[in-house]
PDB file of N, CA, C and O in Angstrom:
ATOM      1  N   UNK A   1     135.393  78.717  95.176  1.00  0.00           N
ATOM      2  CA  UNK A   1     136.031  79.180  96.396  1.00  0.00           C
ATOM      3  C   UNK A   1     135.323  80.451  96.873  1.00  0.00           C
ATOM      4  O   UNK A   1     134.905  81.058  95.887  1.00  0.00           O
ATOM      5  N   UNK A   2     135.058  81.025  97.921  1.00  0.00           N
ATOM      6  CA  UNK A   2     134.129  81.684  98.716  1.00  0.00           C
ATOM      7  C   UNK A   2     134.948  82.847  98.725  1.00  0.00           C
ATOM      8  O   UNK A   2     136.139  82.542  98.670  1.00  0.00           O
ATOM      9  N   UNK A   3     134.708  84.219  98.782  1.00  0.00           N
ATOM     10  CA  UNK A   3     135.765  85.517  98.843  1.00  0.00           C
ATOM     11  C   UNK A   3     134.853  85.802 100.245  1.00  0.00           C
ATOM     12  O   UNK A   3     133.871  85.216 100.701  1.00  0.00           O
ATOM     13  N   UNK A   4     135.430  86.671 100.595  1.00  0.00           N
ATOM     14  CA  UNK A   4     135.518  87.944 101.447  1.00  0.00           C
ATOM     15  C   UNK A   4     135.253  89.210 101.176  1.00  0.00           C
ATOM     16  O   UNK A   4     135.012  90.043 102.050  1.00  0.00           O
ATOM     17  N   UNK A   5     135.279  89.431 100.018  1.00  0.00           N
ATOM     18  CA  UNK A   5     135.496  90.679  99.632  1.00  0.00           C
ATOM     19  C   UNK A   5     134.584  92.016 100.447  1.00  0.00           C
ATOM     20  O   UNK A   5     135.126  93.048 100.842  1.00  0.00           O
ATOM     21  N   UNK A   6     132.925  91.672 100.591  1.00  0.00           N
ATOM     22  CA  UNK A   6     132.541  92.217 101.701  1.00  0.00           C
ATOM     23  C   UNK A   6     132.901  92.748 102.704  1.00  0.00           C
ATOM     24  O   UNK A   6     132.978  93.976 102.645  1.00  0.00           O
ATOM     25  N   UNK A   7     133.144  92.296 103.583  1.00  0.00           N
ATOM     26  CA  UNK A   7     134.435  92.092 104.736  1.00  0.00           C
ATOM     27  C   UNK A   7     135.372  93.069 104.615  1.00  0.00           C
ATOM     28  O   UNK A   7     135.567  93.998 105.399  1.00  0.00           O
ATOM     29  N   UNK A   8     136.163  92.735 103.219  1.00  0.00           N
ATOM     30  CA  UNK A   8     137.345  93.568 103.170  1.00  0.00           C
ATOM     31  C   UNK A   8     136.917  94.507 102.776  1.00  0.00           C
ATOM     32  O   UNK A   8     137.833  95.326 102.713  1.00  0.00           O
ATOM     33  N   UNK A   9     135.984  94.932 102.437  1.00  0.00           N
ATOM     34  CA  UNK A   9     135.587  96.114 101.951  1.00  0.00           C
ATOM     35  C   UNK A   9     135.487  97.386 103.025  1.00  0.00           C
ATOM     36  O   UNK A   9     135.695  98.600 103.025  1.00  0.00           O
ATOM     37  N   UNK A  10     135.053  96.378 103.911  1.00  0.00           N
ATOM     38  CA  UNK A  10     133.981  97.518 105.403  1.00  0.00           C
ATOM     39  C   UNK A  10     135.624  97.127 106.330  1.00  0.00           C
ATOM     40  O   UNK A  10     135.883  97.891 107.259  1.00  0.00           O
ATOM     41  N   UNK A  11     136.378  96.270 106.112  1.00  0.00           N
ATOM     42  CA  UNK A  11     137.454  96.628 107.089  1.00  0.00           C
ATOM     43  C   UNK A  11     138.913  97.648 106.085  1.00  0.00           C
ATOM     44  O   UNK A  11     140.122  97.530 106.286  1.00  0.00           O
ATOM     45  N   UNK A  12     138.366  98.389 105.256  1.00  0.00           N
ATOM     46  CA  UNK A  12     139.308  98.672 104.322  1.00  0.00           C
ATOM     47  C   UNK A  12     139.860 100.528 104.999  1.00  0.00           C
ATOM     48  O   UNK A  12     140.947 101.101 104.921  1.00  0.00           O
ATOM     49  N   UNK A  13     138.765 100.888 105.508  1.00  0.00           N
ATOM     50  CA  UNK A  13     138.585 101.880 106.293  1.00  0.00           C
ATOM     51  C   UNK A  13     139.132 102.158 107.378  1.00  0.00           C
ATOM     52  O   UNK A  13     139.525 103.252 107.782  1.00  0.00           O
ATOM     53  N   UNK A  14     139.171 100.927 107.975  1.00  0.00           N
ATOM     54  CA  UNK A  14     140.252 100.600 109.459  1.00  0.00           C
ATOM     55  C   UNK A  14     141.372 100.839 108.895  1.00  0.00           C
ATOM     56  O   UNK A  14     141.841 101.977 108.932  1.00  0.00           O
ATOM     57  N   UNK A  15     141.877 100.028 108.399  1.00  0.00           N
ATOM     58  CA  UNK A  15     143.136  99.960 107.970  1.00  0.00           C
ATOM     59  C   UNK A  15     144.154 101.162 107.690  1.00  0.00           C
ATOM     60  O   UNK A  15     145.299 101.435 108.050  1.00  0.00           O
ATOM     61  N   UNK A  16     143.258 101.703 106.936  1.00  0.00           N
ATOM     62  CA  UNK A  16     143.876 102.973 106.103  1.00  0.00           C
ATOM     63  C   UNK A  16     143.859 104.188 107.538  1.00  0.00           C
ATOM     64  O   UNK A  16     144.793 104.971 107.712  1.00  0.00           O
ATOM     65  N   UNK A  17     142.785 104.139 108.336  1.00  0.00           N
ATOM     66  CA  UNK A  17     142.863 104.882 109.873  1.00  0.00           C
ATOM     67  C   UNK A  17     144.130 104.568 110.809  1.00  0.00           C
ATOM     68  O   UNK A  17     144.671 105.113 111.771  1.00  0.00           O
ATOM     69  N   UNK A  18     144.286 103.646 110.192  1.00  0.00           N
ATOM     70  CA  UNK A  18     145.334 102.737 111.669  1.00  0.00           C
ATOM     71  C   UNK A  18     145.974 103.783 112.190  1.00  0.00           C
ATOM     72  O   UNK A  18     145.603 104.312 113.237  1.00  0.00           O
ATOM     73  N   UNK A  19     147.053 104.197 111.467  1.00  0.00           N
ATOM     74  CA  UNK A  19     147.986 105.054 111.738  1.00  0.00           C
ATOM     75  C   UNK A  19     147.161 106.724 112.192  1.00  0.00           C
ATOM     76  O   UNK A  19     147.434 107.450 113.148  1.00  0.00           O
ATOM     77  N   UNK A  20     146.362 106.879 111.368  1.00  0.00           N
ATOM     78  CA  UNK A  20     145.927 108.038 112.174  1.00  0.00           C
ATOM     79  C   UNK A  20     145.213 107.878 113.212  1.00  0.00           C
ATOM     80  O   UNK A  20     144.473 108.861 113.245  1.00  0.00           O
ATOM     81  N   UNK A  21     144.906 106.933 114.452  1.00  0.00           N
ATOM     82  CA  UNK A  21     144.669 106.183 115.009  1.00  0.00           C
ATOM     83  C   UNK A  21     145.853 106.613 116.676  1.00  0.00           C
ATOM     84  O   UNK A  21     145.681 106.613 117.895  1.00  0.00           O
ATOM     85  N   UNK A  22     146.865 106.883 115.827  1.00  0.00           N
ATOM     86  CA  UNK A  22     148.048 106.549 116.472  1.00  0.00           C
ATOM     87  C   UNK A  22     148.270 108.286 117.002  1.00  0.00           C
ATOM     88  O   UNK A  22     148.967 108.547 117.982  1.00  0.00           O
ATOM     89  N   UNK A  23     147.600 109.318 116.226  1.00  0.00           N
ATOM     90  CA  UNK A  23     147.921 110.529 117.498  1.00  0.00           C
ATOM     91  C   UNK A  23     146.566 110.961 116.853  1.00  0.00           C
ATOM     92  O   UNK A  23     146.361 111.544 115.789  1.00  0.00           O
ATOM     93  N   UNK A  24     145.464 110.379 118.069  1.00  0.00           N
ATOM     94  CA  UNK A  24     144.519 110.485 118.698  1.00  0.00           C
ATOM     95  C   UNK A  24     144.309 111.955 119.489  1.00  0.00           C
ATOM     96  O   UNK A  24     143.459 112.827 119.310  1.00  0.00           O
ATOM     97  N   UNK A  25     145.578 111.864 120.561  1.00  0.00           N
ATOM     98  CA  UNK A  25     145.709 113.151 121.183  1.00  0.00           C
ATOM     99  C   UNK A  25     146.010 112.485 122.953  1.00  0.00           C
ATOM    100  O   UNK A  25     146.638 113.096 123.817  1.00  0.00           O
ATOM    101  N   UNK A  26     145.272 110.916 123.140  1.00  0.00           N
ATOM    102  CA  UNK A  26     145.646 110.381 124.483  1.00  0.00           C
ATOM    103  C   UNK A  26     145.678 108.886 124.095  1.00  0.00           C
ATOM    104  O   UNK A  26     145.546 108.653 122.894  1.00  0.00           O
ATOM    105  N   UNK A  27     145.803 108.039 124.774  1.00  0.00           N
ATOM    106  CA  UNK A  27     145.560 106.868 124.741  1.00  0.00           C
ATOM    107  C   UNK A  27     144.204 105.763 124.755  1.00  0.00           C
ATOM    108  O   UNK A  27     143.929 104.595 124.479  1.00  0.00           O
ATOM    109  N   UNK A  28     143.550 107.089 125.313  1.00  0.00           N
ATOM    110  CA  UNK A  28     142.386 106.561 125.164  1.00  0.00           C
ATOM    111  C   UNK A  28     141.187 106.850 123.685  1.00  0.00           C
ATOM    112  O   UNK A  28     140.337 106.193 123.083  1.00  0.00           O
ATOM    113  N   UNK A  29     141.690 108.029 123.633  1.00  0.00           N
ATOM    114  CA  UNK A  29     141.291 108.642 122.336  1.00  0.00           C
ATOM    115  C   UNK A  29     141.033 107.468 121.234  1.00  0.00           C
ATOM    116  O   UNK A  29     139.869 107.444 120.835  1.00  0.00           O
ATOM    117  N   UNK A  30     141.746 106.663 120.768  1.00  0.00           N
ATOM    118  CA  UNK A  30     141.672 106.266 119.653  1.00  0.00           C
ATOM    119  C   UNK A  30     140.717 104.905 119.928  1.00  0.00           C
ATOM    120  O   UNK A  30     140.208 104.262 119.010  1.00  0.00           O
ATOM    121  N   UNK A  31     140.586 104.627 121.149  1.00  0.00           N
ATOM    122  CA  UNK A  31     139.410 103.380 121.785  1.00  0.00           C
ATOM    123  C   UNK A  31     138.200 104.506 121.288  1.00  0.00           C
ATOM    124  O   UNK A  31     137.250 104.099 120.619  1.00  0.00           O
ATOM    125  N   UNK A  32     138.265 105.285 121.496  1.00  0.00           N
ATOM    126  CA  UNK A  32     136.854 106.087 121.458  1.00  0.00           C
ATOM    127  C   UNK A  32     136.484 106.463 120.154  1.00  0.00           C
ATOM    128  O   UNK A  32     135.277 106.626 119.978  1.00  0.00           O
ATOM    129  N   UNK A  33     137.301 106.653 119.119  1.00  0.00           N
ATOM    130  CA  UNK A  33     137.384 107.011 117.922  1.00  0.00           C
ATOM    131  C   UNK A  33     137.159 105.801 117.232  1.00  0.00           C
ATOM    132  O   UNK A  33     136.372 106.055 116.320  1.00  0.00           O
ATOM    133  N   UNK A  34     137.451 104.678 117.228  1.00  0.00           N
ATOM    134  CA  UNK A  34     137.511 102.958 116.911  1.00  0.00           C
ATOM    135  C   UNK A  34     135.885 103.028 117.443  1.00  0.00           C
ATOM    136  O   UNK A  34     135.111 102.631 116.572  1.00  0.00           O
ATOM    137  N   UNK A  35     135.429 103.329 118.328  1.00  0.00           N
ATOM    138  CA  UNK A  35     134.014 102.426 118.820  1.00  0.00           C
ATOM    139  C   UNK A  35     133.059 103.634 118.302  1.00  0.00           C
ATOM    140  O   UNK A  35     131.959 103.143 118.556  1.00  0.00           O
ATOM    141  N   UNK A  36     132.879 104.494 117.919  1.00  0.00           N
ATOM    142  CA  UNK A  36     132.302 105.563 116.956  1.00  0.00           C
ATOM    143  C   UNK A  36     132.427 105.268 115.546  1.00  0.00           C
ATOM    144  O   UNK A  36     131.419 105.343 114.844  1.00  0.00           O
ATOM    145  N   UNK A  37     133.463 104.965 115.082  1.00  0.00           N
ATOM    146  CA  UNK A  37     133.510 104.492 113.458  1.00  0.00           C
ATOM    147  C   UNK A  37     132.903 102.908 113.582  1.00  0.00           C
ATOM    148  O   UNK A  37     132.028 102.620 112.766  1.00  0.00           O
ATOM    149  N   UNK A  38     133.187 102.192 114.251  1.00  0.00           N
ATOM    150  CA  UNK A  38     132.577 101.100 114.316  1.00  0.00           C
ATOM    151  C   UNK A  38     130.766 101.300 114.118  1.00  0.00           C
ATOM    152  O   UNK A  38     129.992 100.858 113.270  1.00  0.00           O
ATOM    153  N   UNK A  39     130.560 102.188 115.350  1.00  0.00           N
ATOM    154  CA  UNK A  39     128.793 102.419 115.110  1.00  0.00           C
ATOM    155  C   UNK A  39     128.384 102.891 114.001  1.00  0.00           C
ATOM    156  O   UNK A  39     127.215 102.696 113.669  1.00  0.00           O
ATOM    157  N   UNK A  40     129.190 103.558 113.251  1.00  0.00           N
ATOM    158  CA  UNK A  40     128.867 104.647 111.957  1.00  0.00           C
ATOM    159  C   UNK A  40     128.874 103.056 110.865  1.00  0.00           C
ATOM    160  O   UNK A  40     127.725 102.758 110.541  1.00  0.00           O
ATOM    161  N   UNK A  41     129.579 102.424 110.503  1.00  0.00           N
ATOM    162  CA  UNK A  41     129.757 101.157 110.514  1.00  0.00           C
ATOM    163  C   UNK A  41     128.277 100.472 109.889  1.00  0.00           C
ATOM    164  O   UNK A  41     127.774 100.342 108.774  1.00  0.00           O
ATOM    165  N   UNK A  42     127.944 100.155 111.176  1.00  0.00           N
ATOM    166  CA  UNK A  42     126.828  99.342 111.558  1.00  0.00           C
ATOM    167  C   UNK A  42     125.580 100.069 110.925  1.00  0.00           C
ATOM    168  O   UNK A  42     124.666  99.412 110.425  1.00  0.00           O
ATOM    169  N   UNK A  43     125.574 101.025 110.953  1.00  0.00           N
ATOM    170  CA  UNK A  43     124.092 102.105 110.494  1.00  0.00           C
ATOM    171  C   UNK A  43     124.296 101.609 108.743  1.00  0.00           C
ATOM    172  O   UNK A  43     123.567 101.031 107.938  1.00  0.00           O
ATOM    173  N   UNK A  44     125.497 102.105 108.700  1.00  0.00           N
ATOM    174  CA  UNK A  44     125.923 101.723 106.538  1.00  0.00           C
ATOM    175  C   UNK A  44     125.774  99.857 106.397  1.00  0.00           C
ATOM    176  O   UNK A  44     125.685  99.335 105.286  1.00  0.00           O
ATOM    177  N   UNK A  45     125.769  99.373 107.153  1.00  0.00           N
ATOM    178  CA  UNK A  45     125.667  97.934 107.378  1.00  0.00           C
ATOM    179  C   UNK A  45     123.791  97.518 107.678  1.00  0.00           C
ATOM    180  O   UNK A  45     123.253  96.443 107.411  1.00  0.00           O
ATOM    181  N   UNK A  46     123.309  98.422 108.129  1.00  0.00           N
ATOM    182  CA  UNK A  46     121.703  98.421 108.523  1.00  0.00           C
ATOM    183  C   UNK A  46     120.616  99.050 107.906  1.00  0.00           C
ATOM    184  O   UNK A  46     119.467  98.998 108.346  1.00  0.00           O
ATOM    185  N   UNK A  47     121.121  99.919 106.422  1.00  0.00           N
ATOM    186  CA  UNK A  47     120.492 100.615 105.717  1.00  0.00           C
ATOM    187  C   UNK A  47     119.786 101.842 107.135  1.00  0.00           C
ATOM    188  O   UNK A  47     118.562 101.976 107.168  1.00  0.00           O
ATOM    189  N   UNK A  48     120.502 102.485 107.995  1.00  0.00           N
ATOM    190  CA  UNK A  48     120.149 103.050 108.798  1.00  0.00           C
ATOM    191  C   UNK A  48     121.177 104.868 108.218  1.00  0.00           C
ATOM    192  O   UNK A  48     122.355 105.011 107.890  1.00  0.00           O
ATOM    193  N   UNK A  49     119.920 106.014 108.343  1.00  0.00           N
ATOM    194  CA  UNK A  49     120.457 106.917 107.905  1.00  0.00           C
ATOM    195  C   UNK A  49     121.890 107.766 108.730  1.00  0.00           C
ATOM    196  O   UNK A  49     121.649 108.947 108.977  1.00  0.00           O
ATOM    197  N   UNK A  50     123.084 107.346 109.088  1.00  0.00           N
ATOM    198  CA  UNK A  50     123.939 107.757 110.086  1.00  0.00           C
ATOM    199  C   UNK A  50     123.547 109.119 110.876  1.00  0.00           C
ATOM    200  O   UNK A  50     123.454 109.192 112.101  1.00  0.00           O
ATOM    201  N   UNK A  51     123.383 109.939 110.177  1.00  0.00           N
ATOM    202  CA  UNK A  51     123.008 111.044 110.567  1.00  0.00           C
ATOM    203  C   UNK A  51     121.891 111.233 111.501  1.00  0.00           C
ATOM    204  O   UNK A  51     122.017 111.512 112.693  1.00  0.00           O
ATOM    205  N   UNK A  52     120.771 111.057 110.859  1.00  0.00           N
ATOM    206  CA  UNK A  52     119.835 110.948 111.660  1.00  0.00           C
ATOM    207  C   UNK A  52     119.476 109.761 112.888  1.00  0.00           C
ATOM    208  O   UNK A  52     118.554 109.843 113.699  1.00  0.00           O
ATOM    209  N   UNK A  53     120.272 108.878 112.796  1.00  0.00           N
ATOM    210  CA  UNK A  53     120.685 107.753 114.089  1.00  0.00           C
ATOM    211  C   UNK A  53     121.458 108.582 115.159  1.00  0.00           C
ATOM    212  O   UNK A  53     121.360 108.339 116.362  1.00  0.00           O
ATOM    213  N   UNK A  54     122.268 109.622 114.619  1.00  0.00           N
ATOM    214  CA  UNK A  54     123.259 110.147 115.805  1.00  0.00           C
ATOM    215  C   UNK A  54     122.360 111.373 116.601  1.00  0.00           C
ATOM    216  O   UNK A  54     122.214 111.658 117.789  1.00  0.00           O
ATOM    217  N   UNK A  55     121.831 111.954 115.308  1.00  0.00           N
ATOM    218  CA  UNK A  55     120.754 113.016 115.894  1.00  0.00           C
ATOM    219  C   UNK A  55     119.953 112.932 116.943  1.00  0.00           C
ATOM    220  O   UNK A  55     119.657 113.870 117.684  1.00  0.00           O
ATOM    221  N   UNK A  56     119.581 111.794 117.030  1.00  0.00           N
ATOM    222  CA  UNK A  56     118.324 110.845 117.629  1.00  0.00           C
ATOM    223  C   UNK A  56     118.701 110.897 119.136  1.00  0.00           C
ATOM    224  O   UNK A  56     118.292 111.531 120.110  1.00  0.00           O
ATOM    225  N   UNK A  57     119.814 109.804 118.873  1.00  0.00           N
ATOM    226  CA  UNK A  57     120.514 109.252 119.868  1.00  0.00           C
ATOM    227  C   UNK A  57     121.162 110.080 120.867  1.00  0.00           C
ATOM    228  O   UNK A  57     121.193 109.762 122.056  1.00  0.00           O
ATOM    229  N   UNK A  58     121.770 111.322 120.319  1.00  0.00           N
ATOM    230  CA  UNK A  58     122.310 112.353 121.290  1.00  0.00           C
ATOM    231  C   UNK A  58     121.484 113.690 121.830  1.00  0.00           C
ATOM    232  O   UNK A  58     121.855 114.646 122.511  1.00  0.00           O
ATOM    233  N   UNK A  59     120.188 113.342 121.228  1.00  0.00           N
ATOM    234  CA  UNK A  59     119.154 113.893 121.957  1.00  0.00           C
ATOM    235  C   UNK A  59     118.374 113.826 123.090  1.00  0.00           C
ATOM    236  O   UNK A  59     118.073 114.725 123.875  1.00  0.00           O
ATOM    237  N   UNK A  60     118.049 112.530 123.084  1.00  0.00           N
ATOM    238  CA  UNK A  60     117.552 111.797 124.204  1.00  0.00           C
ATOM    239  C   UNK A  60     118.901 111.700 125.423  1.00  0.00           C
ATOM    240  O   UNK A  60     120.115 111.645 125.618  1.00  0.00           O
ATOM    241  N   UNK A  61     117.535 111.733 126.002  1.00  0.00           N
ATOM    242  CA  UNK A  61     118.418 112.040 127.775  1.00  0.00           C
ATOM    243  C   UNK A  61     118.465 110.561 128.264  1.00  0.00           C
ATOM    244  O   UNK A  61     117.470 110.045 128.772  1.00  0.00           O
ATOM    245  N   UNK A  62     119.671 109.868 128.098  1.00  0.00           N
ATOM    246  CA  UNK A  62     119.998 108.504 128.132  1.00  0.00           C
ATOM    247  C   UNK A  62     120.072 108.004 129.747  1.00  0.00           C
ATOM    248  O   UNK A  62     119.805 106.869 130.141  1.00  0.00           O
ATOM    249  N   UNK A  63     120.514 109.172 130.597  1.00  0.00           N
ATOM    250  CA  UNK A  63     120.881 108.585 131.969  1.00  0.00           C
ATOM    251  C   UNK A  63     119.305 108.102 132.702  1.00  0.00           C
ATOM    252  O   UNK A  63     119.238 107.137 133.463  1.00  0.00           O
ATOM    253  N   UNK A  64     117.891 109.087 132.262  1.00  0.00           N
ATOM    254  CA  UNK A  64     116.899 108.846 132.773  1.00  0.00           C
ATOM    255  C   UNK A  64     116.069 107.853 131.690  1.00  0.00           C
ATOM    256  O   UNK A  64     114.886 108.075 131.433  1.00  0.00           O
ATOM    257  N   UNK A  65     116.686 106.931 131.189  1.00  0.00           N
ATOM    258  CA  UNK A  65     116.300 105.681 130.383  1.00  0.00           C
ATOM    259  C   UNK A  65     116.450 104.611 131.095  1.00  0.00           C
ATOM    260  O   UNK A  65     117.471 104.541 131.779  1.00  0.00           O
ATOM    261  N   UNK A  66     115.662 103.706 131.121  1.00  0.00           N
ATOM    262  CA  UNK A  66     115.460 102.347 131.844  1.00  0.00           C
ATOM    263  C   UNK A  66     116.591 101.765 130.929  1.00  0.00           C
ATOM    264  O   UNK A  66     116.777 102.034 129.742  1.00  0.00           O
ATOM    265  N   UNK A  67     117.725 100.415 132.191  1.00  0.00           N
ATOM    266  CA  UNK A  67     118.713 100.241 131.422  1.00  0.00           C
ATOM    267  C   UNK A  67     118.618  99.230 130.334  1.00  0.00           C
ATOM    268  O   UNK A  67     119.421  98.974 129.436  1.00  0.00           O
ATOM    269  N   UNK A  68     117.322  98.652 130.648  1.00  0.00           N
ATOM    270  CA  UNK A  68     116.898  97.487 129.403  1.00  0.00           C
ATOM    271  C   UNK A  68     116.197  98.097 128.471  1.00  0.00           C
ATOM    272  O   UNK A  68     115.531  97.332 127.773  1.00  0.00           O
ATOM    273  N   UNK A  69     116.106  99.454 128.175  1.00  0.00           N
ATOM    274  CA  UNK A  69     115.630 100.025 126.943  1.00  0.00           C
ATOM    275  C   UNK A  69     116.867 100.564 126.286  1.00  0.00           C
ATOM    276  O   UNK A  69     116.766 101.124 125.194  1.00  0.00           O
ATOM    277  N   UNK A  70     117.681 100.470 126.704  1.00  0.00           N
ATOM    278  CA  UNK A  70     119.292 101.001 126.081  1.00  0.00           C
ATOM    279  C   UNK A  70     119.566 100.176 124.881  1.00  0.00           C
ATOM    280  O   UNK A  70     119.951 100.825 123.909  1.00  0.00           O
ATOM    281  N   UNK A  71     119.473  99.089 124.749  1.00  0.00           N
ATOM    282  CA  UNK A  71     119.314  98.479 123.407  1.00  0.00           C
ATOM    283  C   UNK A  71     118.962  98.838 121.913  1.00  0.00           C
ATOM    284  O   UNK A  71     119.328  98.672 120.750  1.00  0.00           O
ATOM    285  N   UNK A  72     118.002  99.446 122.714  1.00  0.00           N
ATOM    286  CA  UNK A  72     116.836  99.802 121.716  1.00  0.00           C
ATOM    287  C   UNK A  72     117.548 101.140 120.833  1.00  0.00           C
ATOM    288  O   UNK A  72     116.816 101.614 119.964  1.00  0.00           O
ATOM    289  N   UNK A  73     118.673 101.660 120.971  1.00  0.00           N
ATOM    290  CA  UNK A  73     119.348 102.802 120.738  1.00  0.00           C
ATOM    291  C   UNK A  73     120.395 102.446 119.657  1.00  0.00           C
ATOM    292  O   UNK A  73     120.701 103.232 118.760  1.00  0.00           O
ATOM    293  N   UNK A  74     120.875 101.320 119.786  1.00  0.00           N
ATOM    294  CA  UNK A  74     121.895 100.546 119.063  1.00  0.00           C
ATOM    295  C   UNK A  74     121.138 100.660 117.316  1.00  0.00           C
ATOM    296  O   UNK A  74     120.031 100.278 116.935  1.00  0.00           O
ATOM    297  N   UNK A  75     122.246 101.331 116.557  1.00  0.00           N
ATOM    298  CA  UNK A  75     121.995 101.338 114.991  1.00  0.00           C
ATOM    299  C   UNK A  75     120.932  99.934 114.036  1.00  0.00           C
ATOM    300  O   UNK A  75     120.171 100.163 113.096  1.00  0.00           O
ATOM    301  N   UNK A  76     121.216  98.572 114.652  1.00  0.00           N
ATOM    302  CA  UNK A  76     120.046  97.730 114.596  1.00  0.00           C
ATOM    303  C   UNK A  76     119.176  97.429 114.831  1.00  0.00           C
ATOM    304  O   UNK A  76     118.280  96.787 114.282  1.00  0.00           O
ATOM    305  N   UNK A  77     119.408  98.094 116.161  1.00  0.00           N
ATOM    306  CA  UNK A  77     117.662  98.016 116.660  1.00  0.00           C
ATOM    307  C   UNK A  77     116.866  99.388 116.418  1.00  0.00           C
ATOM    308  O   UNK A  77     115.652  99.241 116.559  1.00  0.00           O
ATOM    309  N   UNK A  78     117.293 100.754 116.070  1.00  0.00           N
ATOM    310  CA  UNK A  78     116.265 101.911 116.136  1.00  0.00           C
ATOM    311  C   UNK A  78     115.206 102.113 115.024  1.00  0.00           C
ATOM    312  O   UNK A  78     115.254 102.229 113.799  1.00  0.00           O
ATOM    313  N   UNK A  79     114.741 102.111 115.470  1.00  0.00           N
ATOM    314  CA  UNK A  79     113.168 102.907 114.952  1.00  0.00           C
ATOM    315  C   UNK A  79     113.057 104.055 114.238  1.00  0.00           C
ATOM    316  O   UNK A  79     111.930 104.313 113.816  1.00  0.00           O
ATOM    317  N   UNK A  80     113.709 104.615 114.057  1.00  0.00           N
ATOM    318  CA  UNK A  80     113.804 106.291 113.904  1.00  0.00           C
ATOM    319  C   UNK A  80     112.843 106.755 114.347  1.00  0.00           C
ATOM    320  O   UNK A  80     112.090 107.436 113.651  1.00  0.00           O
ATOM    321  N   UNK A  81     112.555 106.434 116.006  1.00  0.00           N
ATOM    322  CA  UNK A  81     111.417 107.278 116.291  1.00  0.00           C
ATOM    323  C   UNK A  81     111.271 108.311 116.247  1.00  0.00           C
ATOM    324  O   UNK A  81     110.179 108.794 116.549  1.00  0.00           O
TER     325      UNK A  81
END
């Protein structure tokens, strides 16, 4: 029979957030807090160093980026250029 355990492992983190989740501070807050742990996520999921993915990423001046190079920013696709 096939487990999950993977899975439950990387959603074990959610879970235990839920509730602190719940005073965020607005309503929107915790959408924003959910899609940040999600990316942090993905880097521990990509052998990608979190830190230095965020470093990267919030350096670069994103608005004067072509919008089909925006991809390229996402924790699976970077380079650590």
């Amino acid at each position: 029979m096939p487990d999950n355990n993977a899975i439950e492992r990387c959603m074990r983190n959610v879970a235990v957030g839920r509730k602190n989740y719940l005073f965020c501070g607005s309503h929107d807050a915790p959408q924003r807090a959910v899609l940040r742990y999600s990316l942090l996520v993905i880097c521990k999921l990509d052998n990608v160093n979190p830190y230095n993915w965020l470093k990267d990423v919030l350096s670069r001046d994103i608005y004067e980026m072509p919008i089909n190079q925006i991809k390229t920013l996402l924790p699976y696709n970077w380079k650590g250029q």
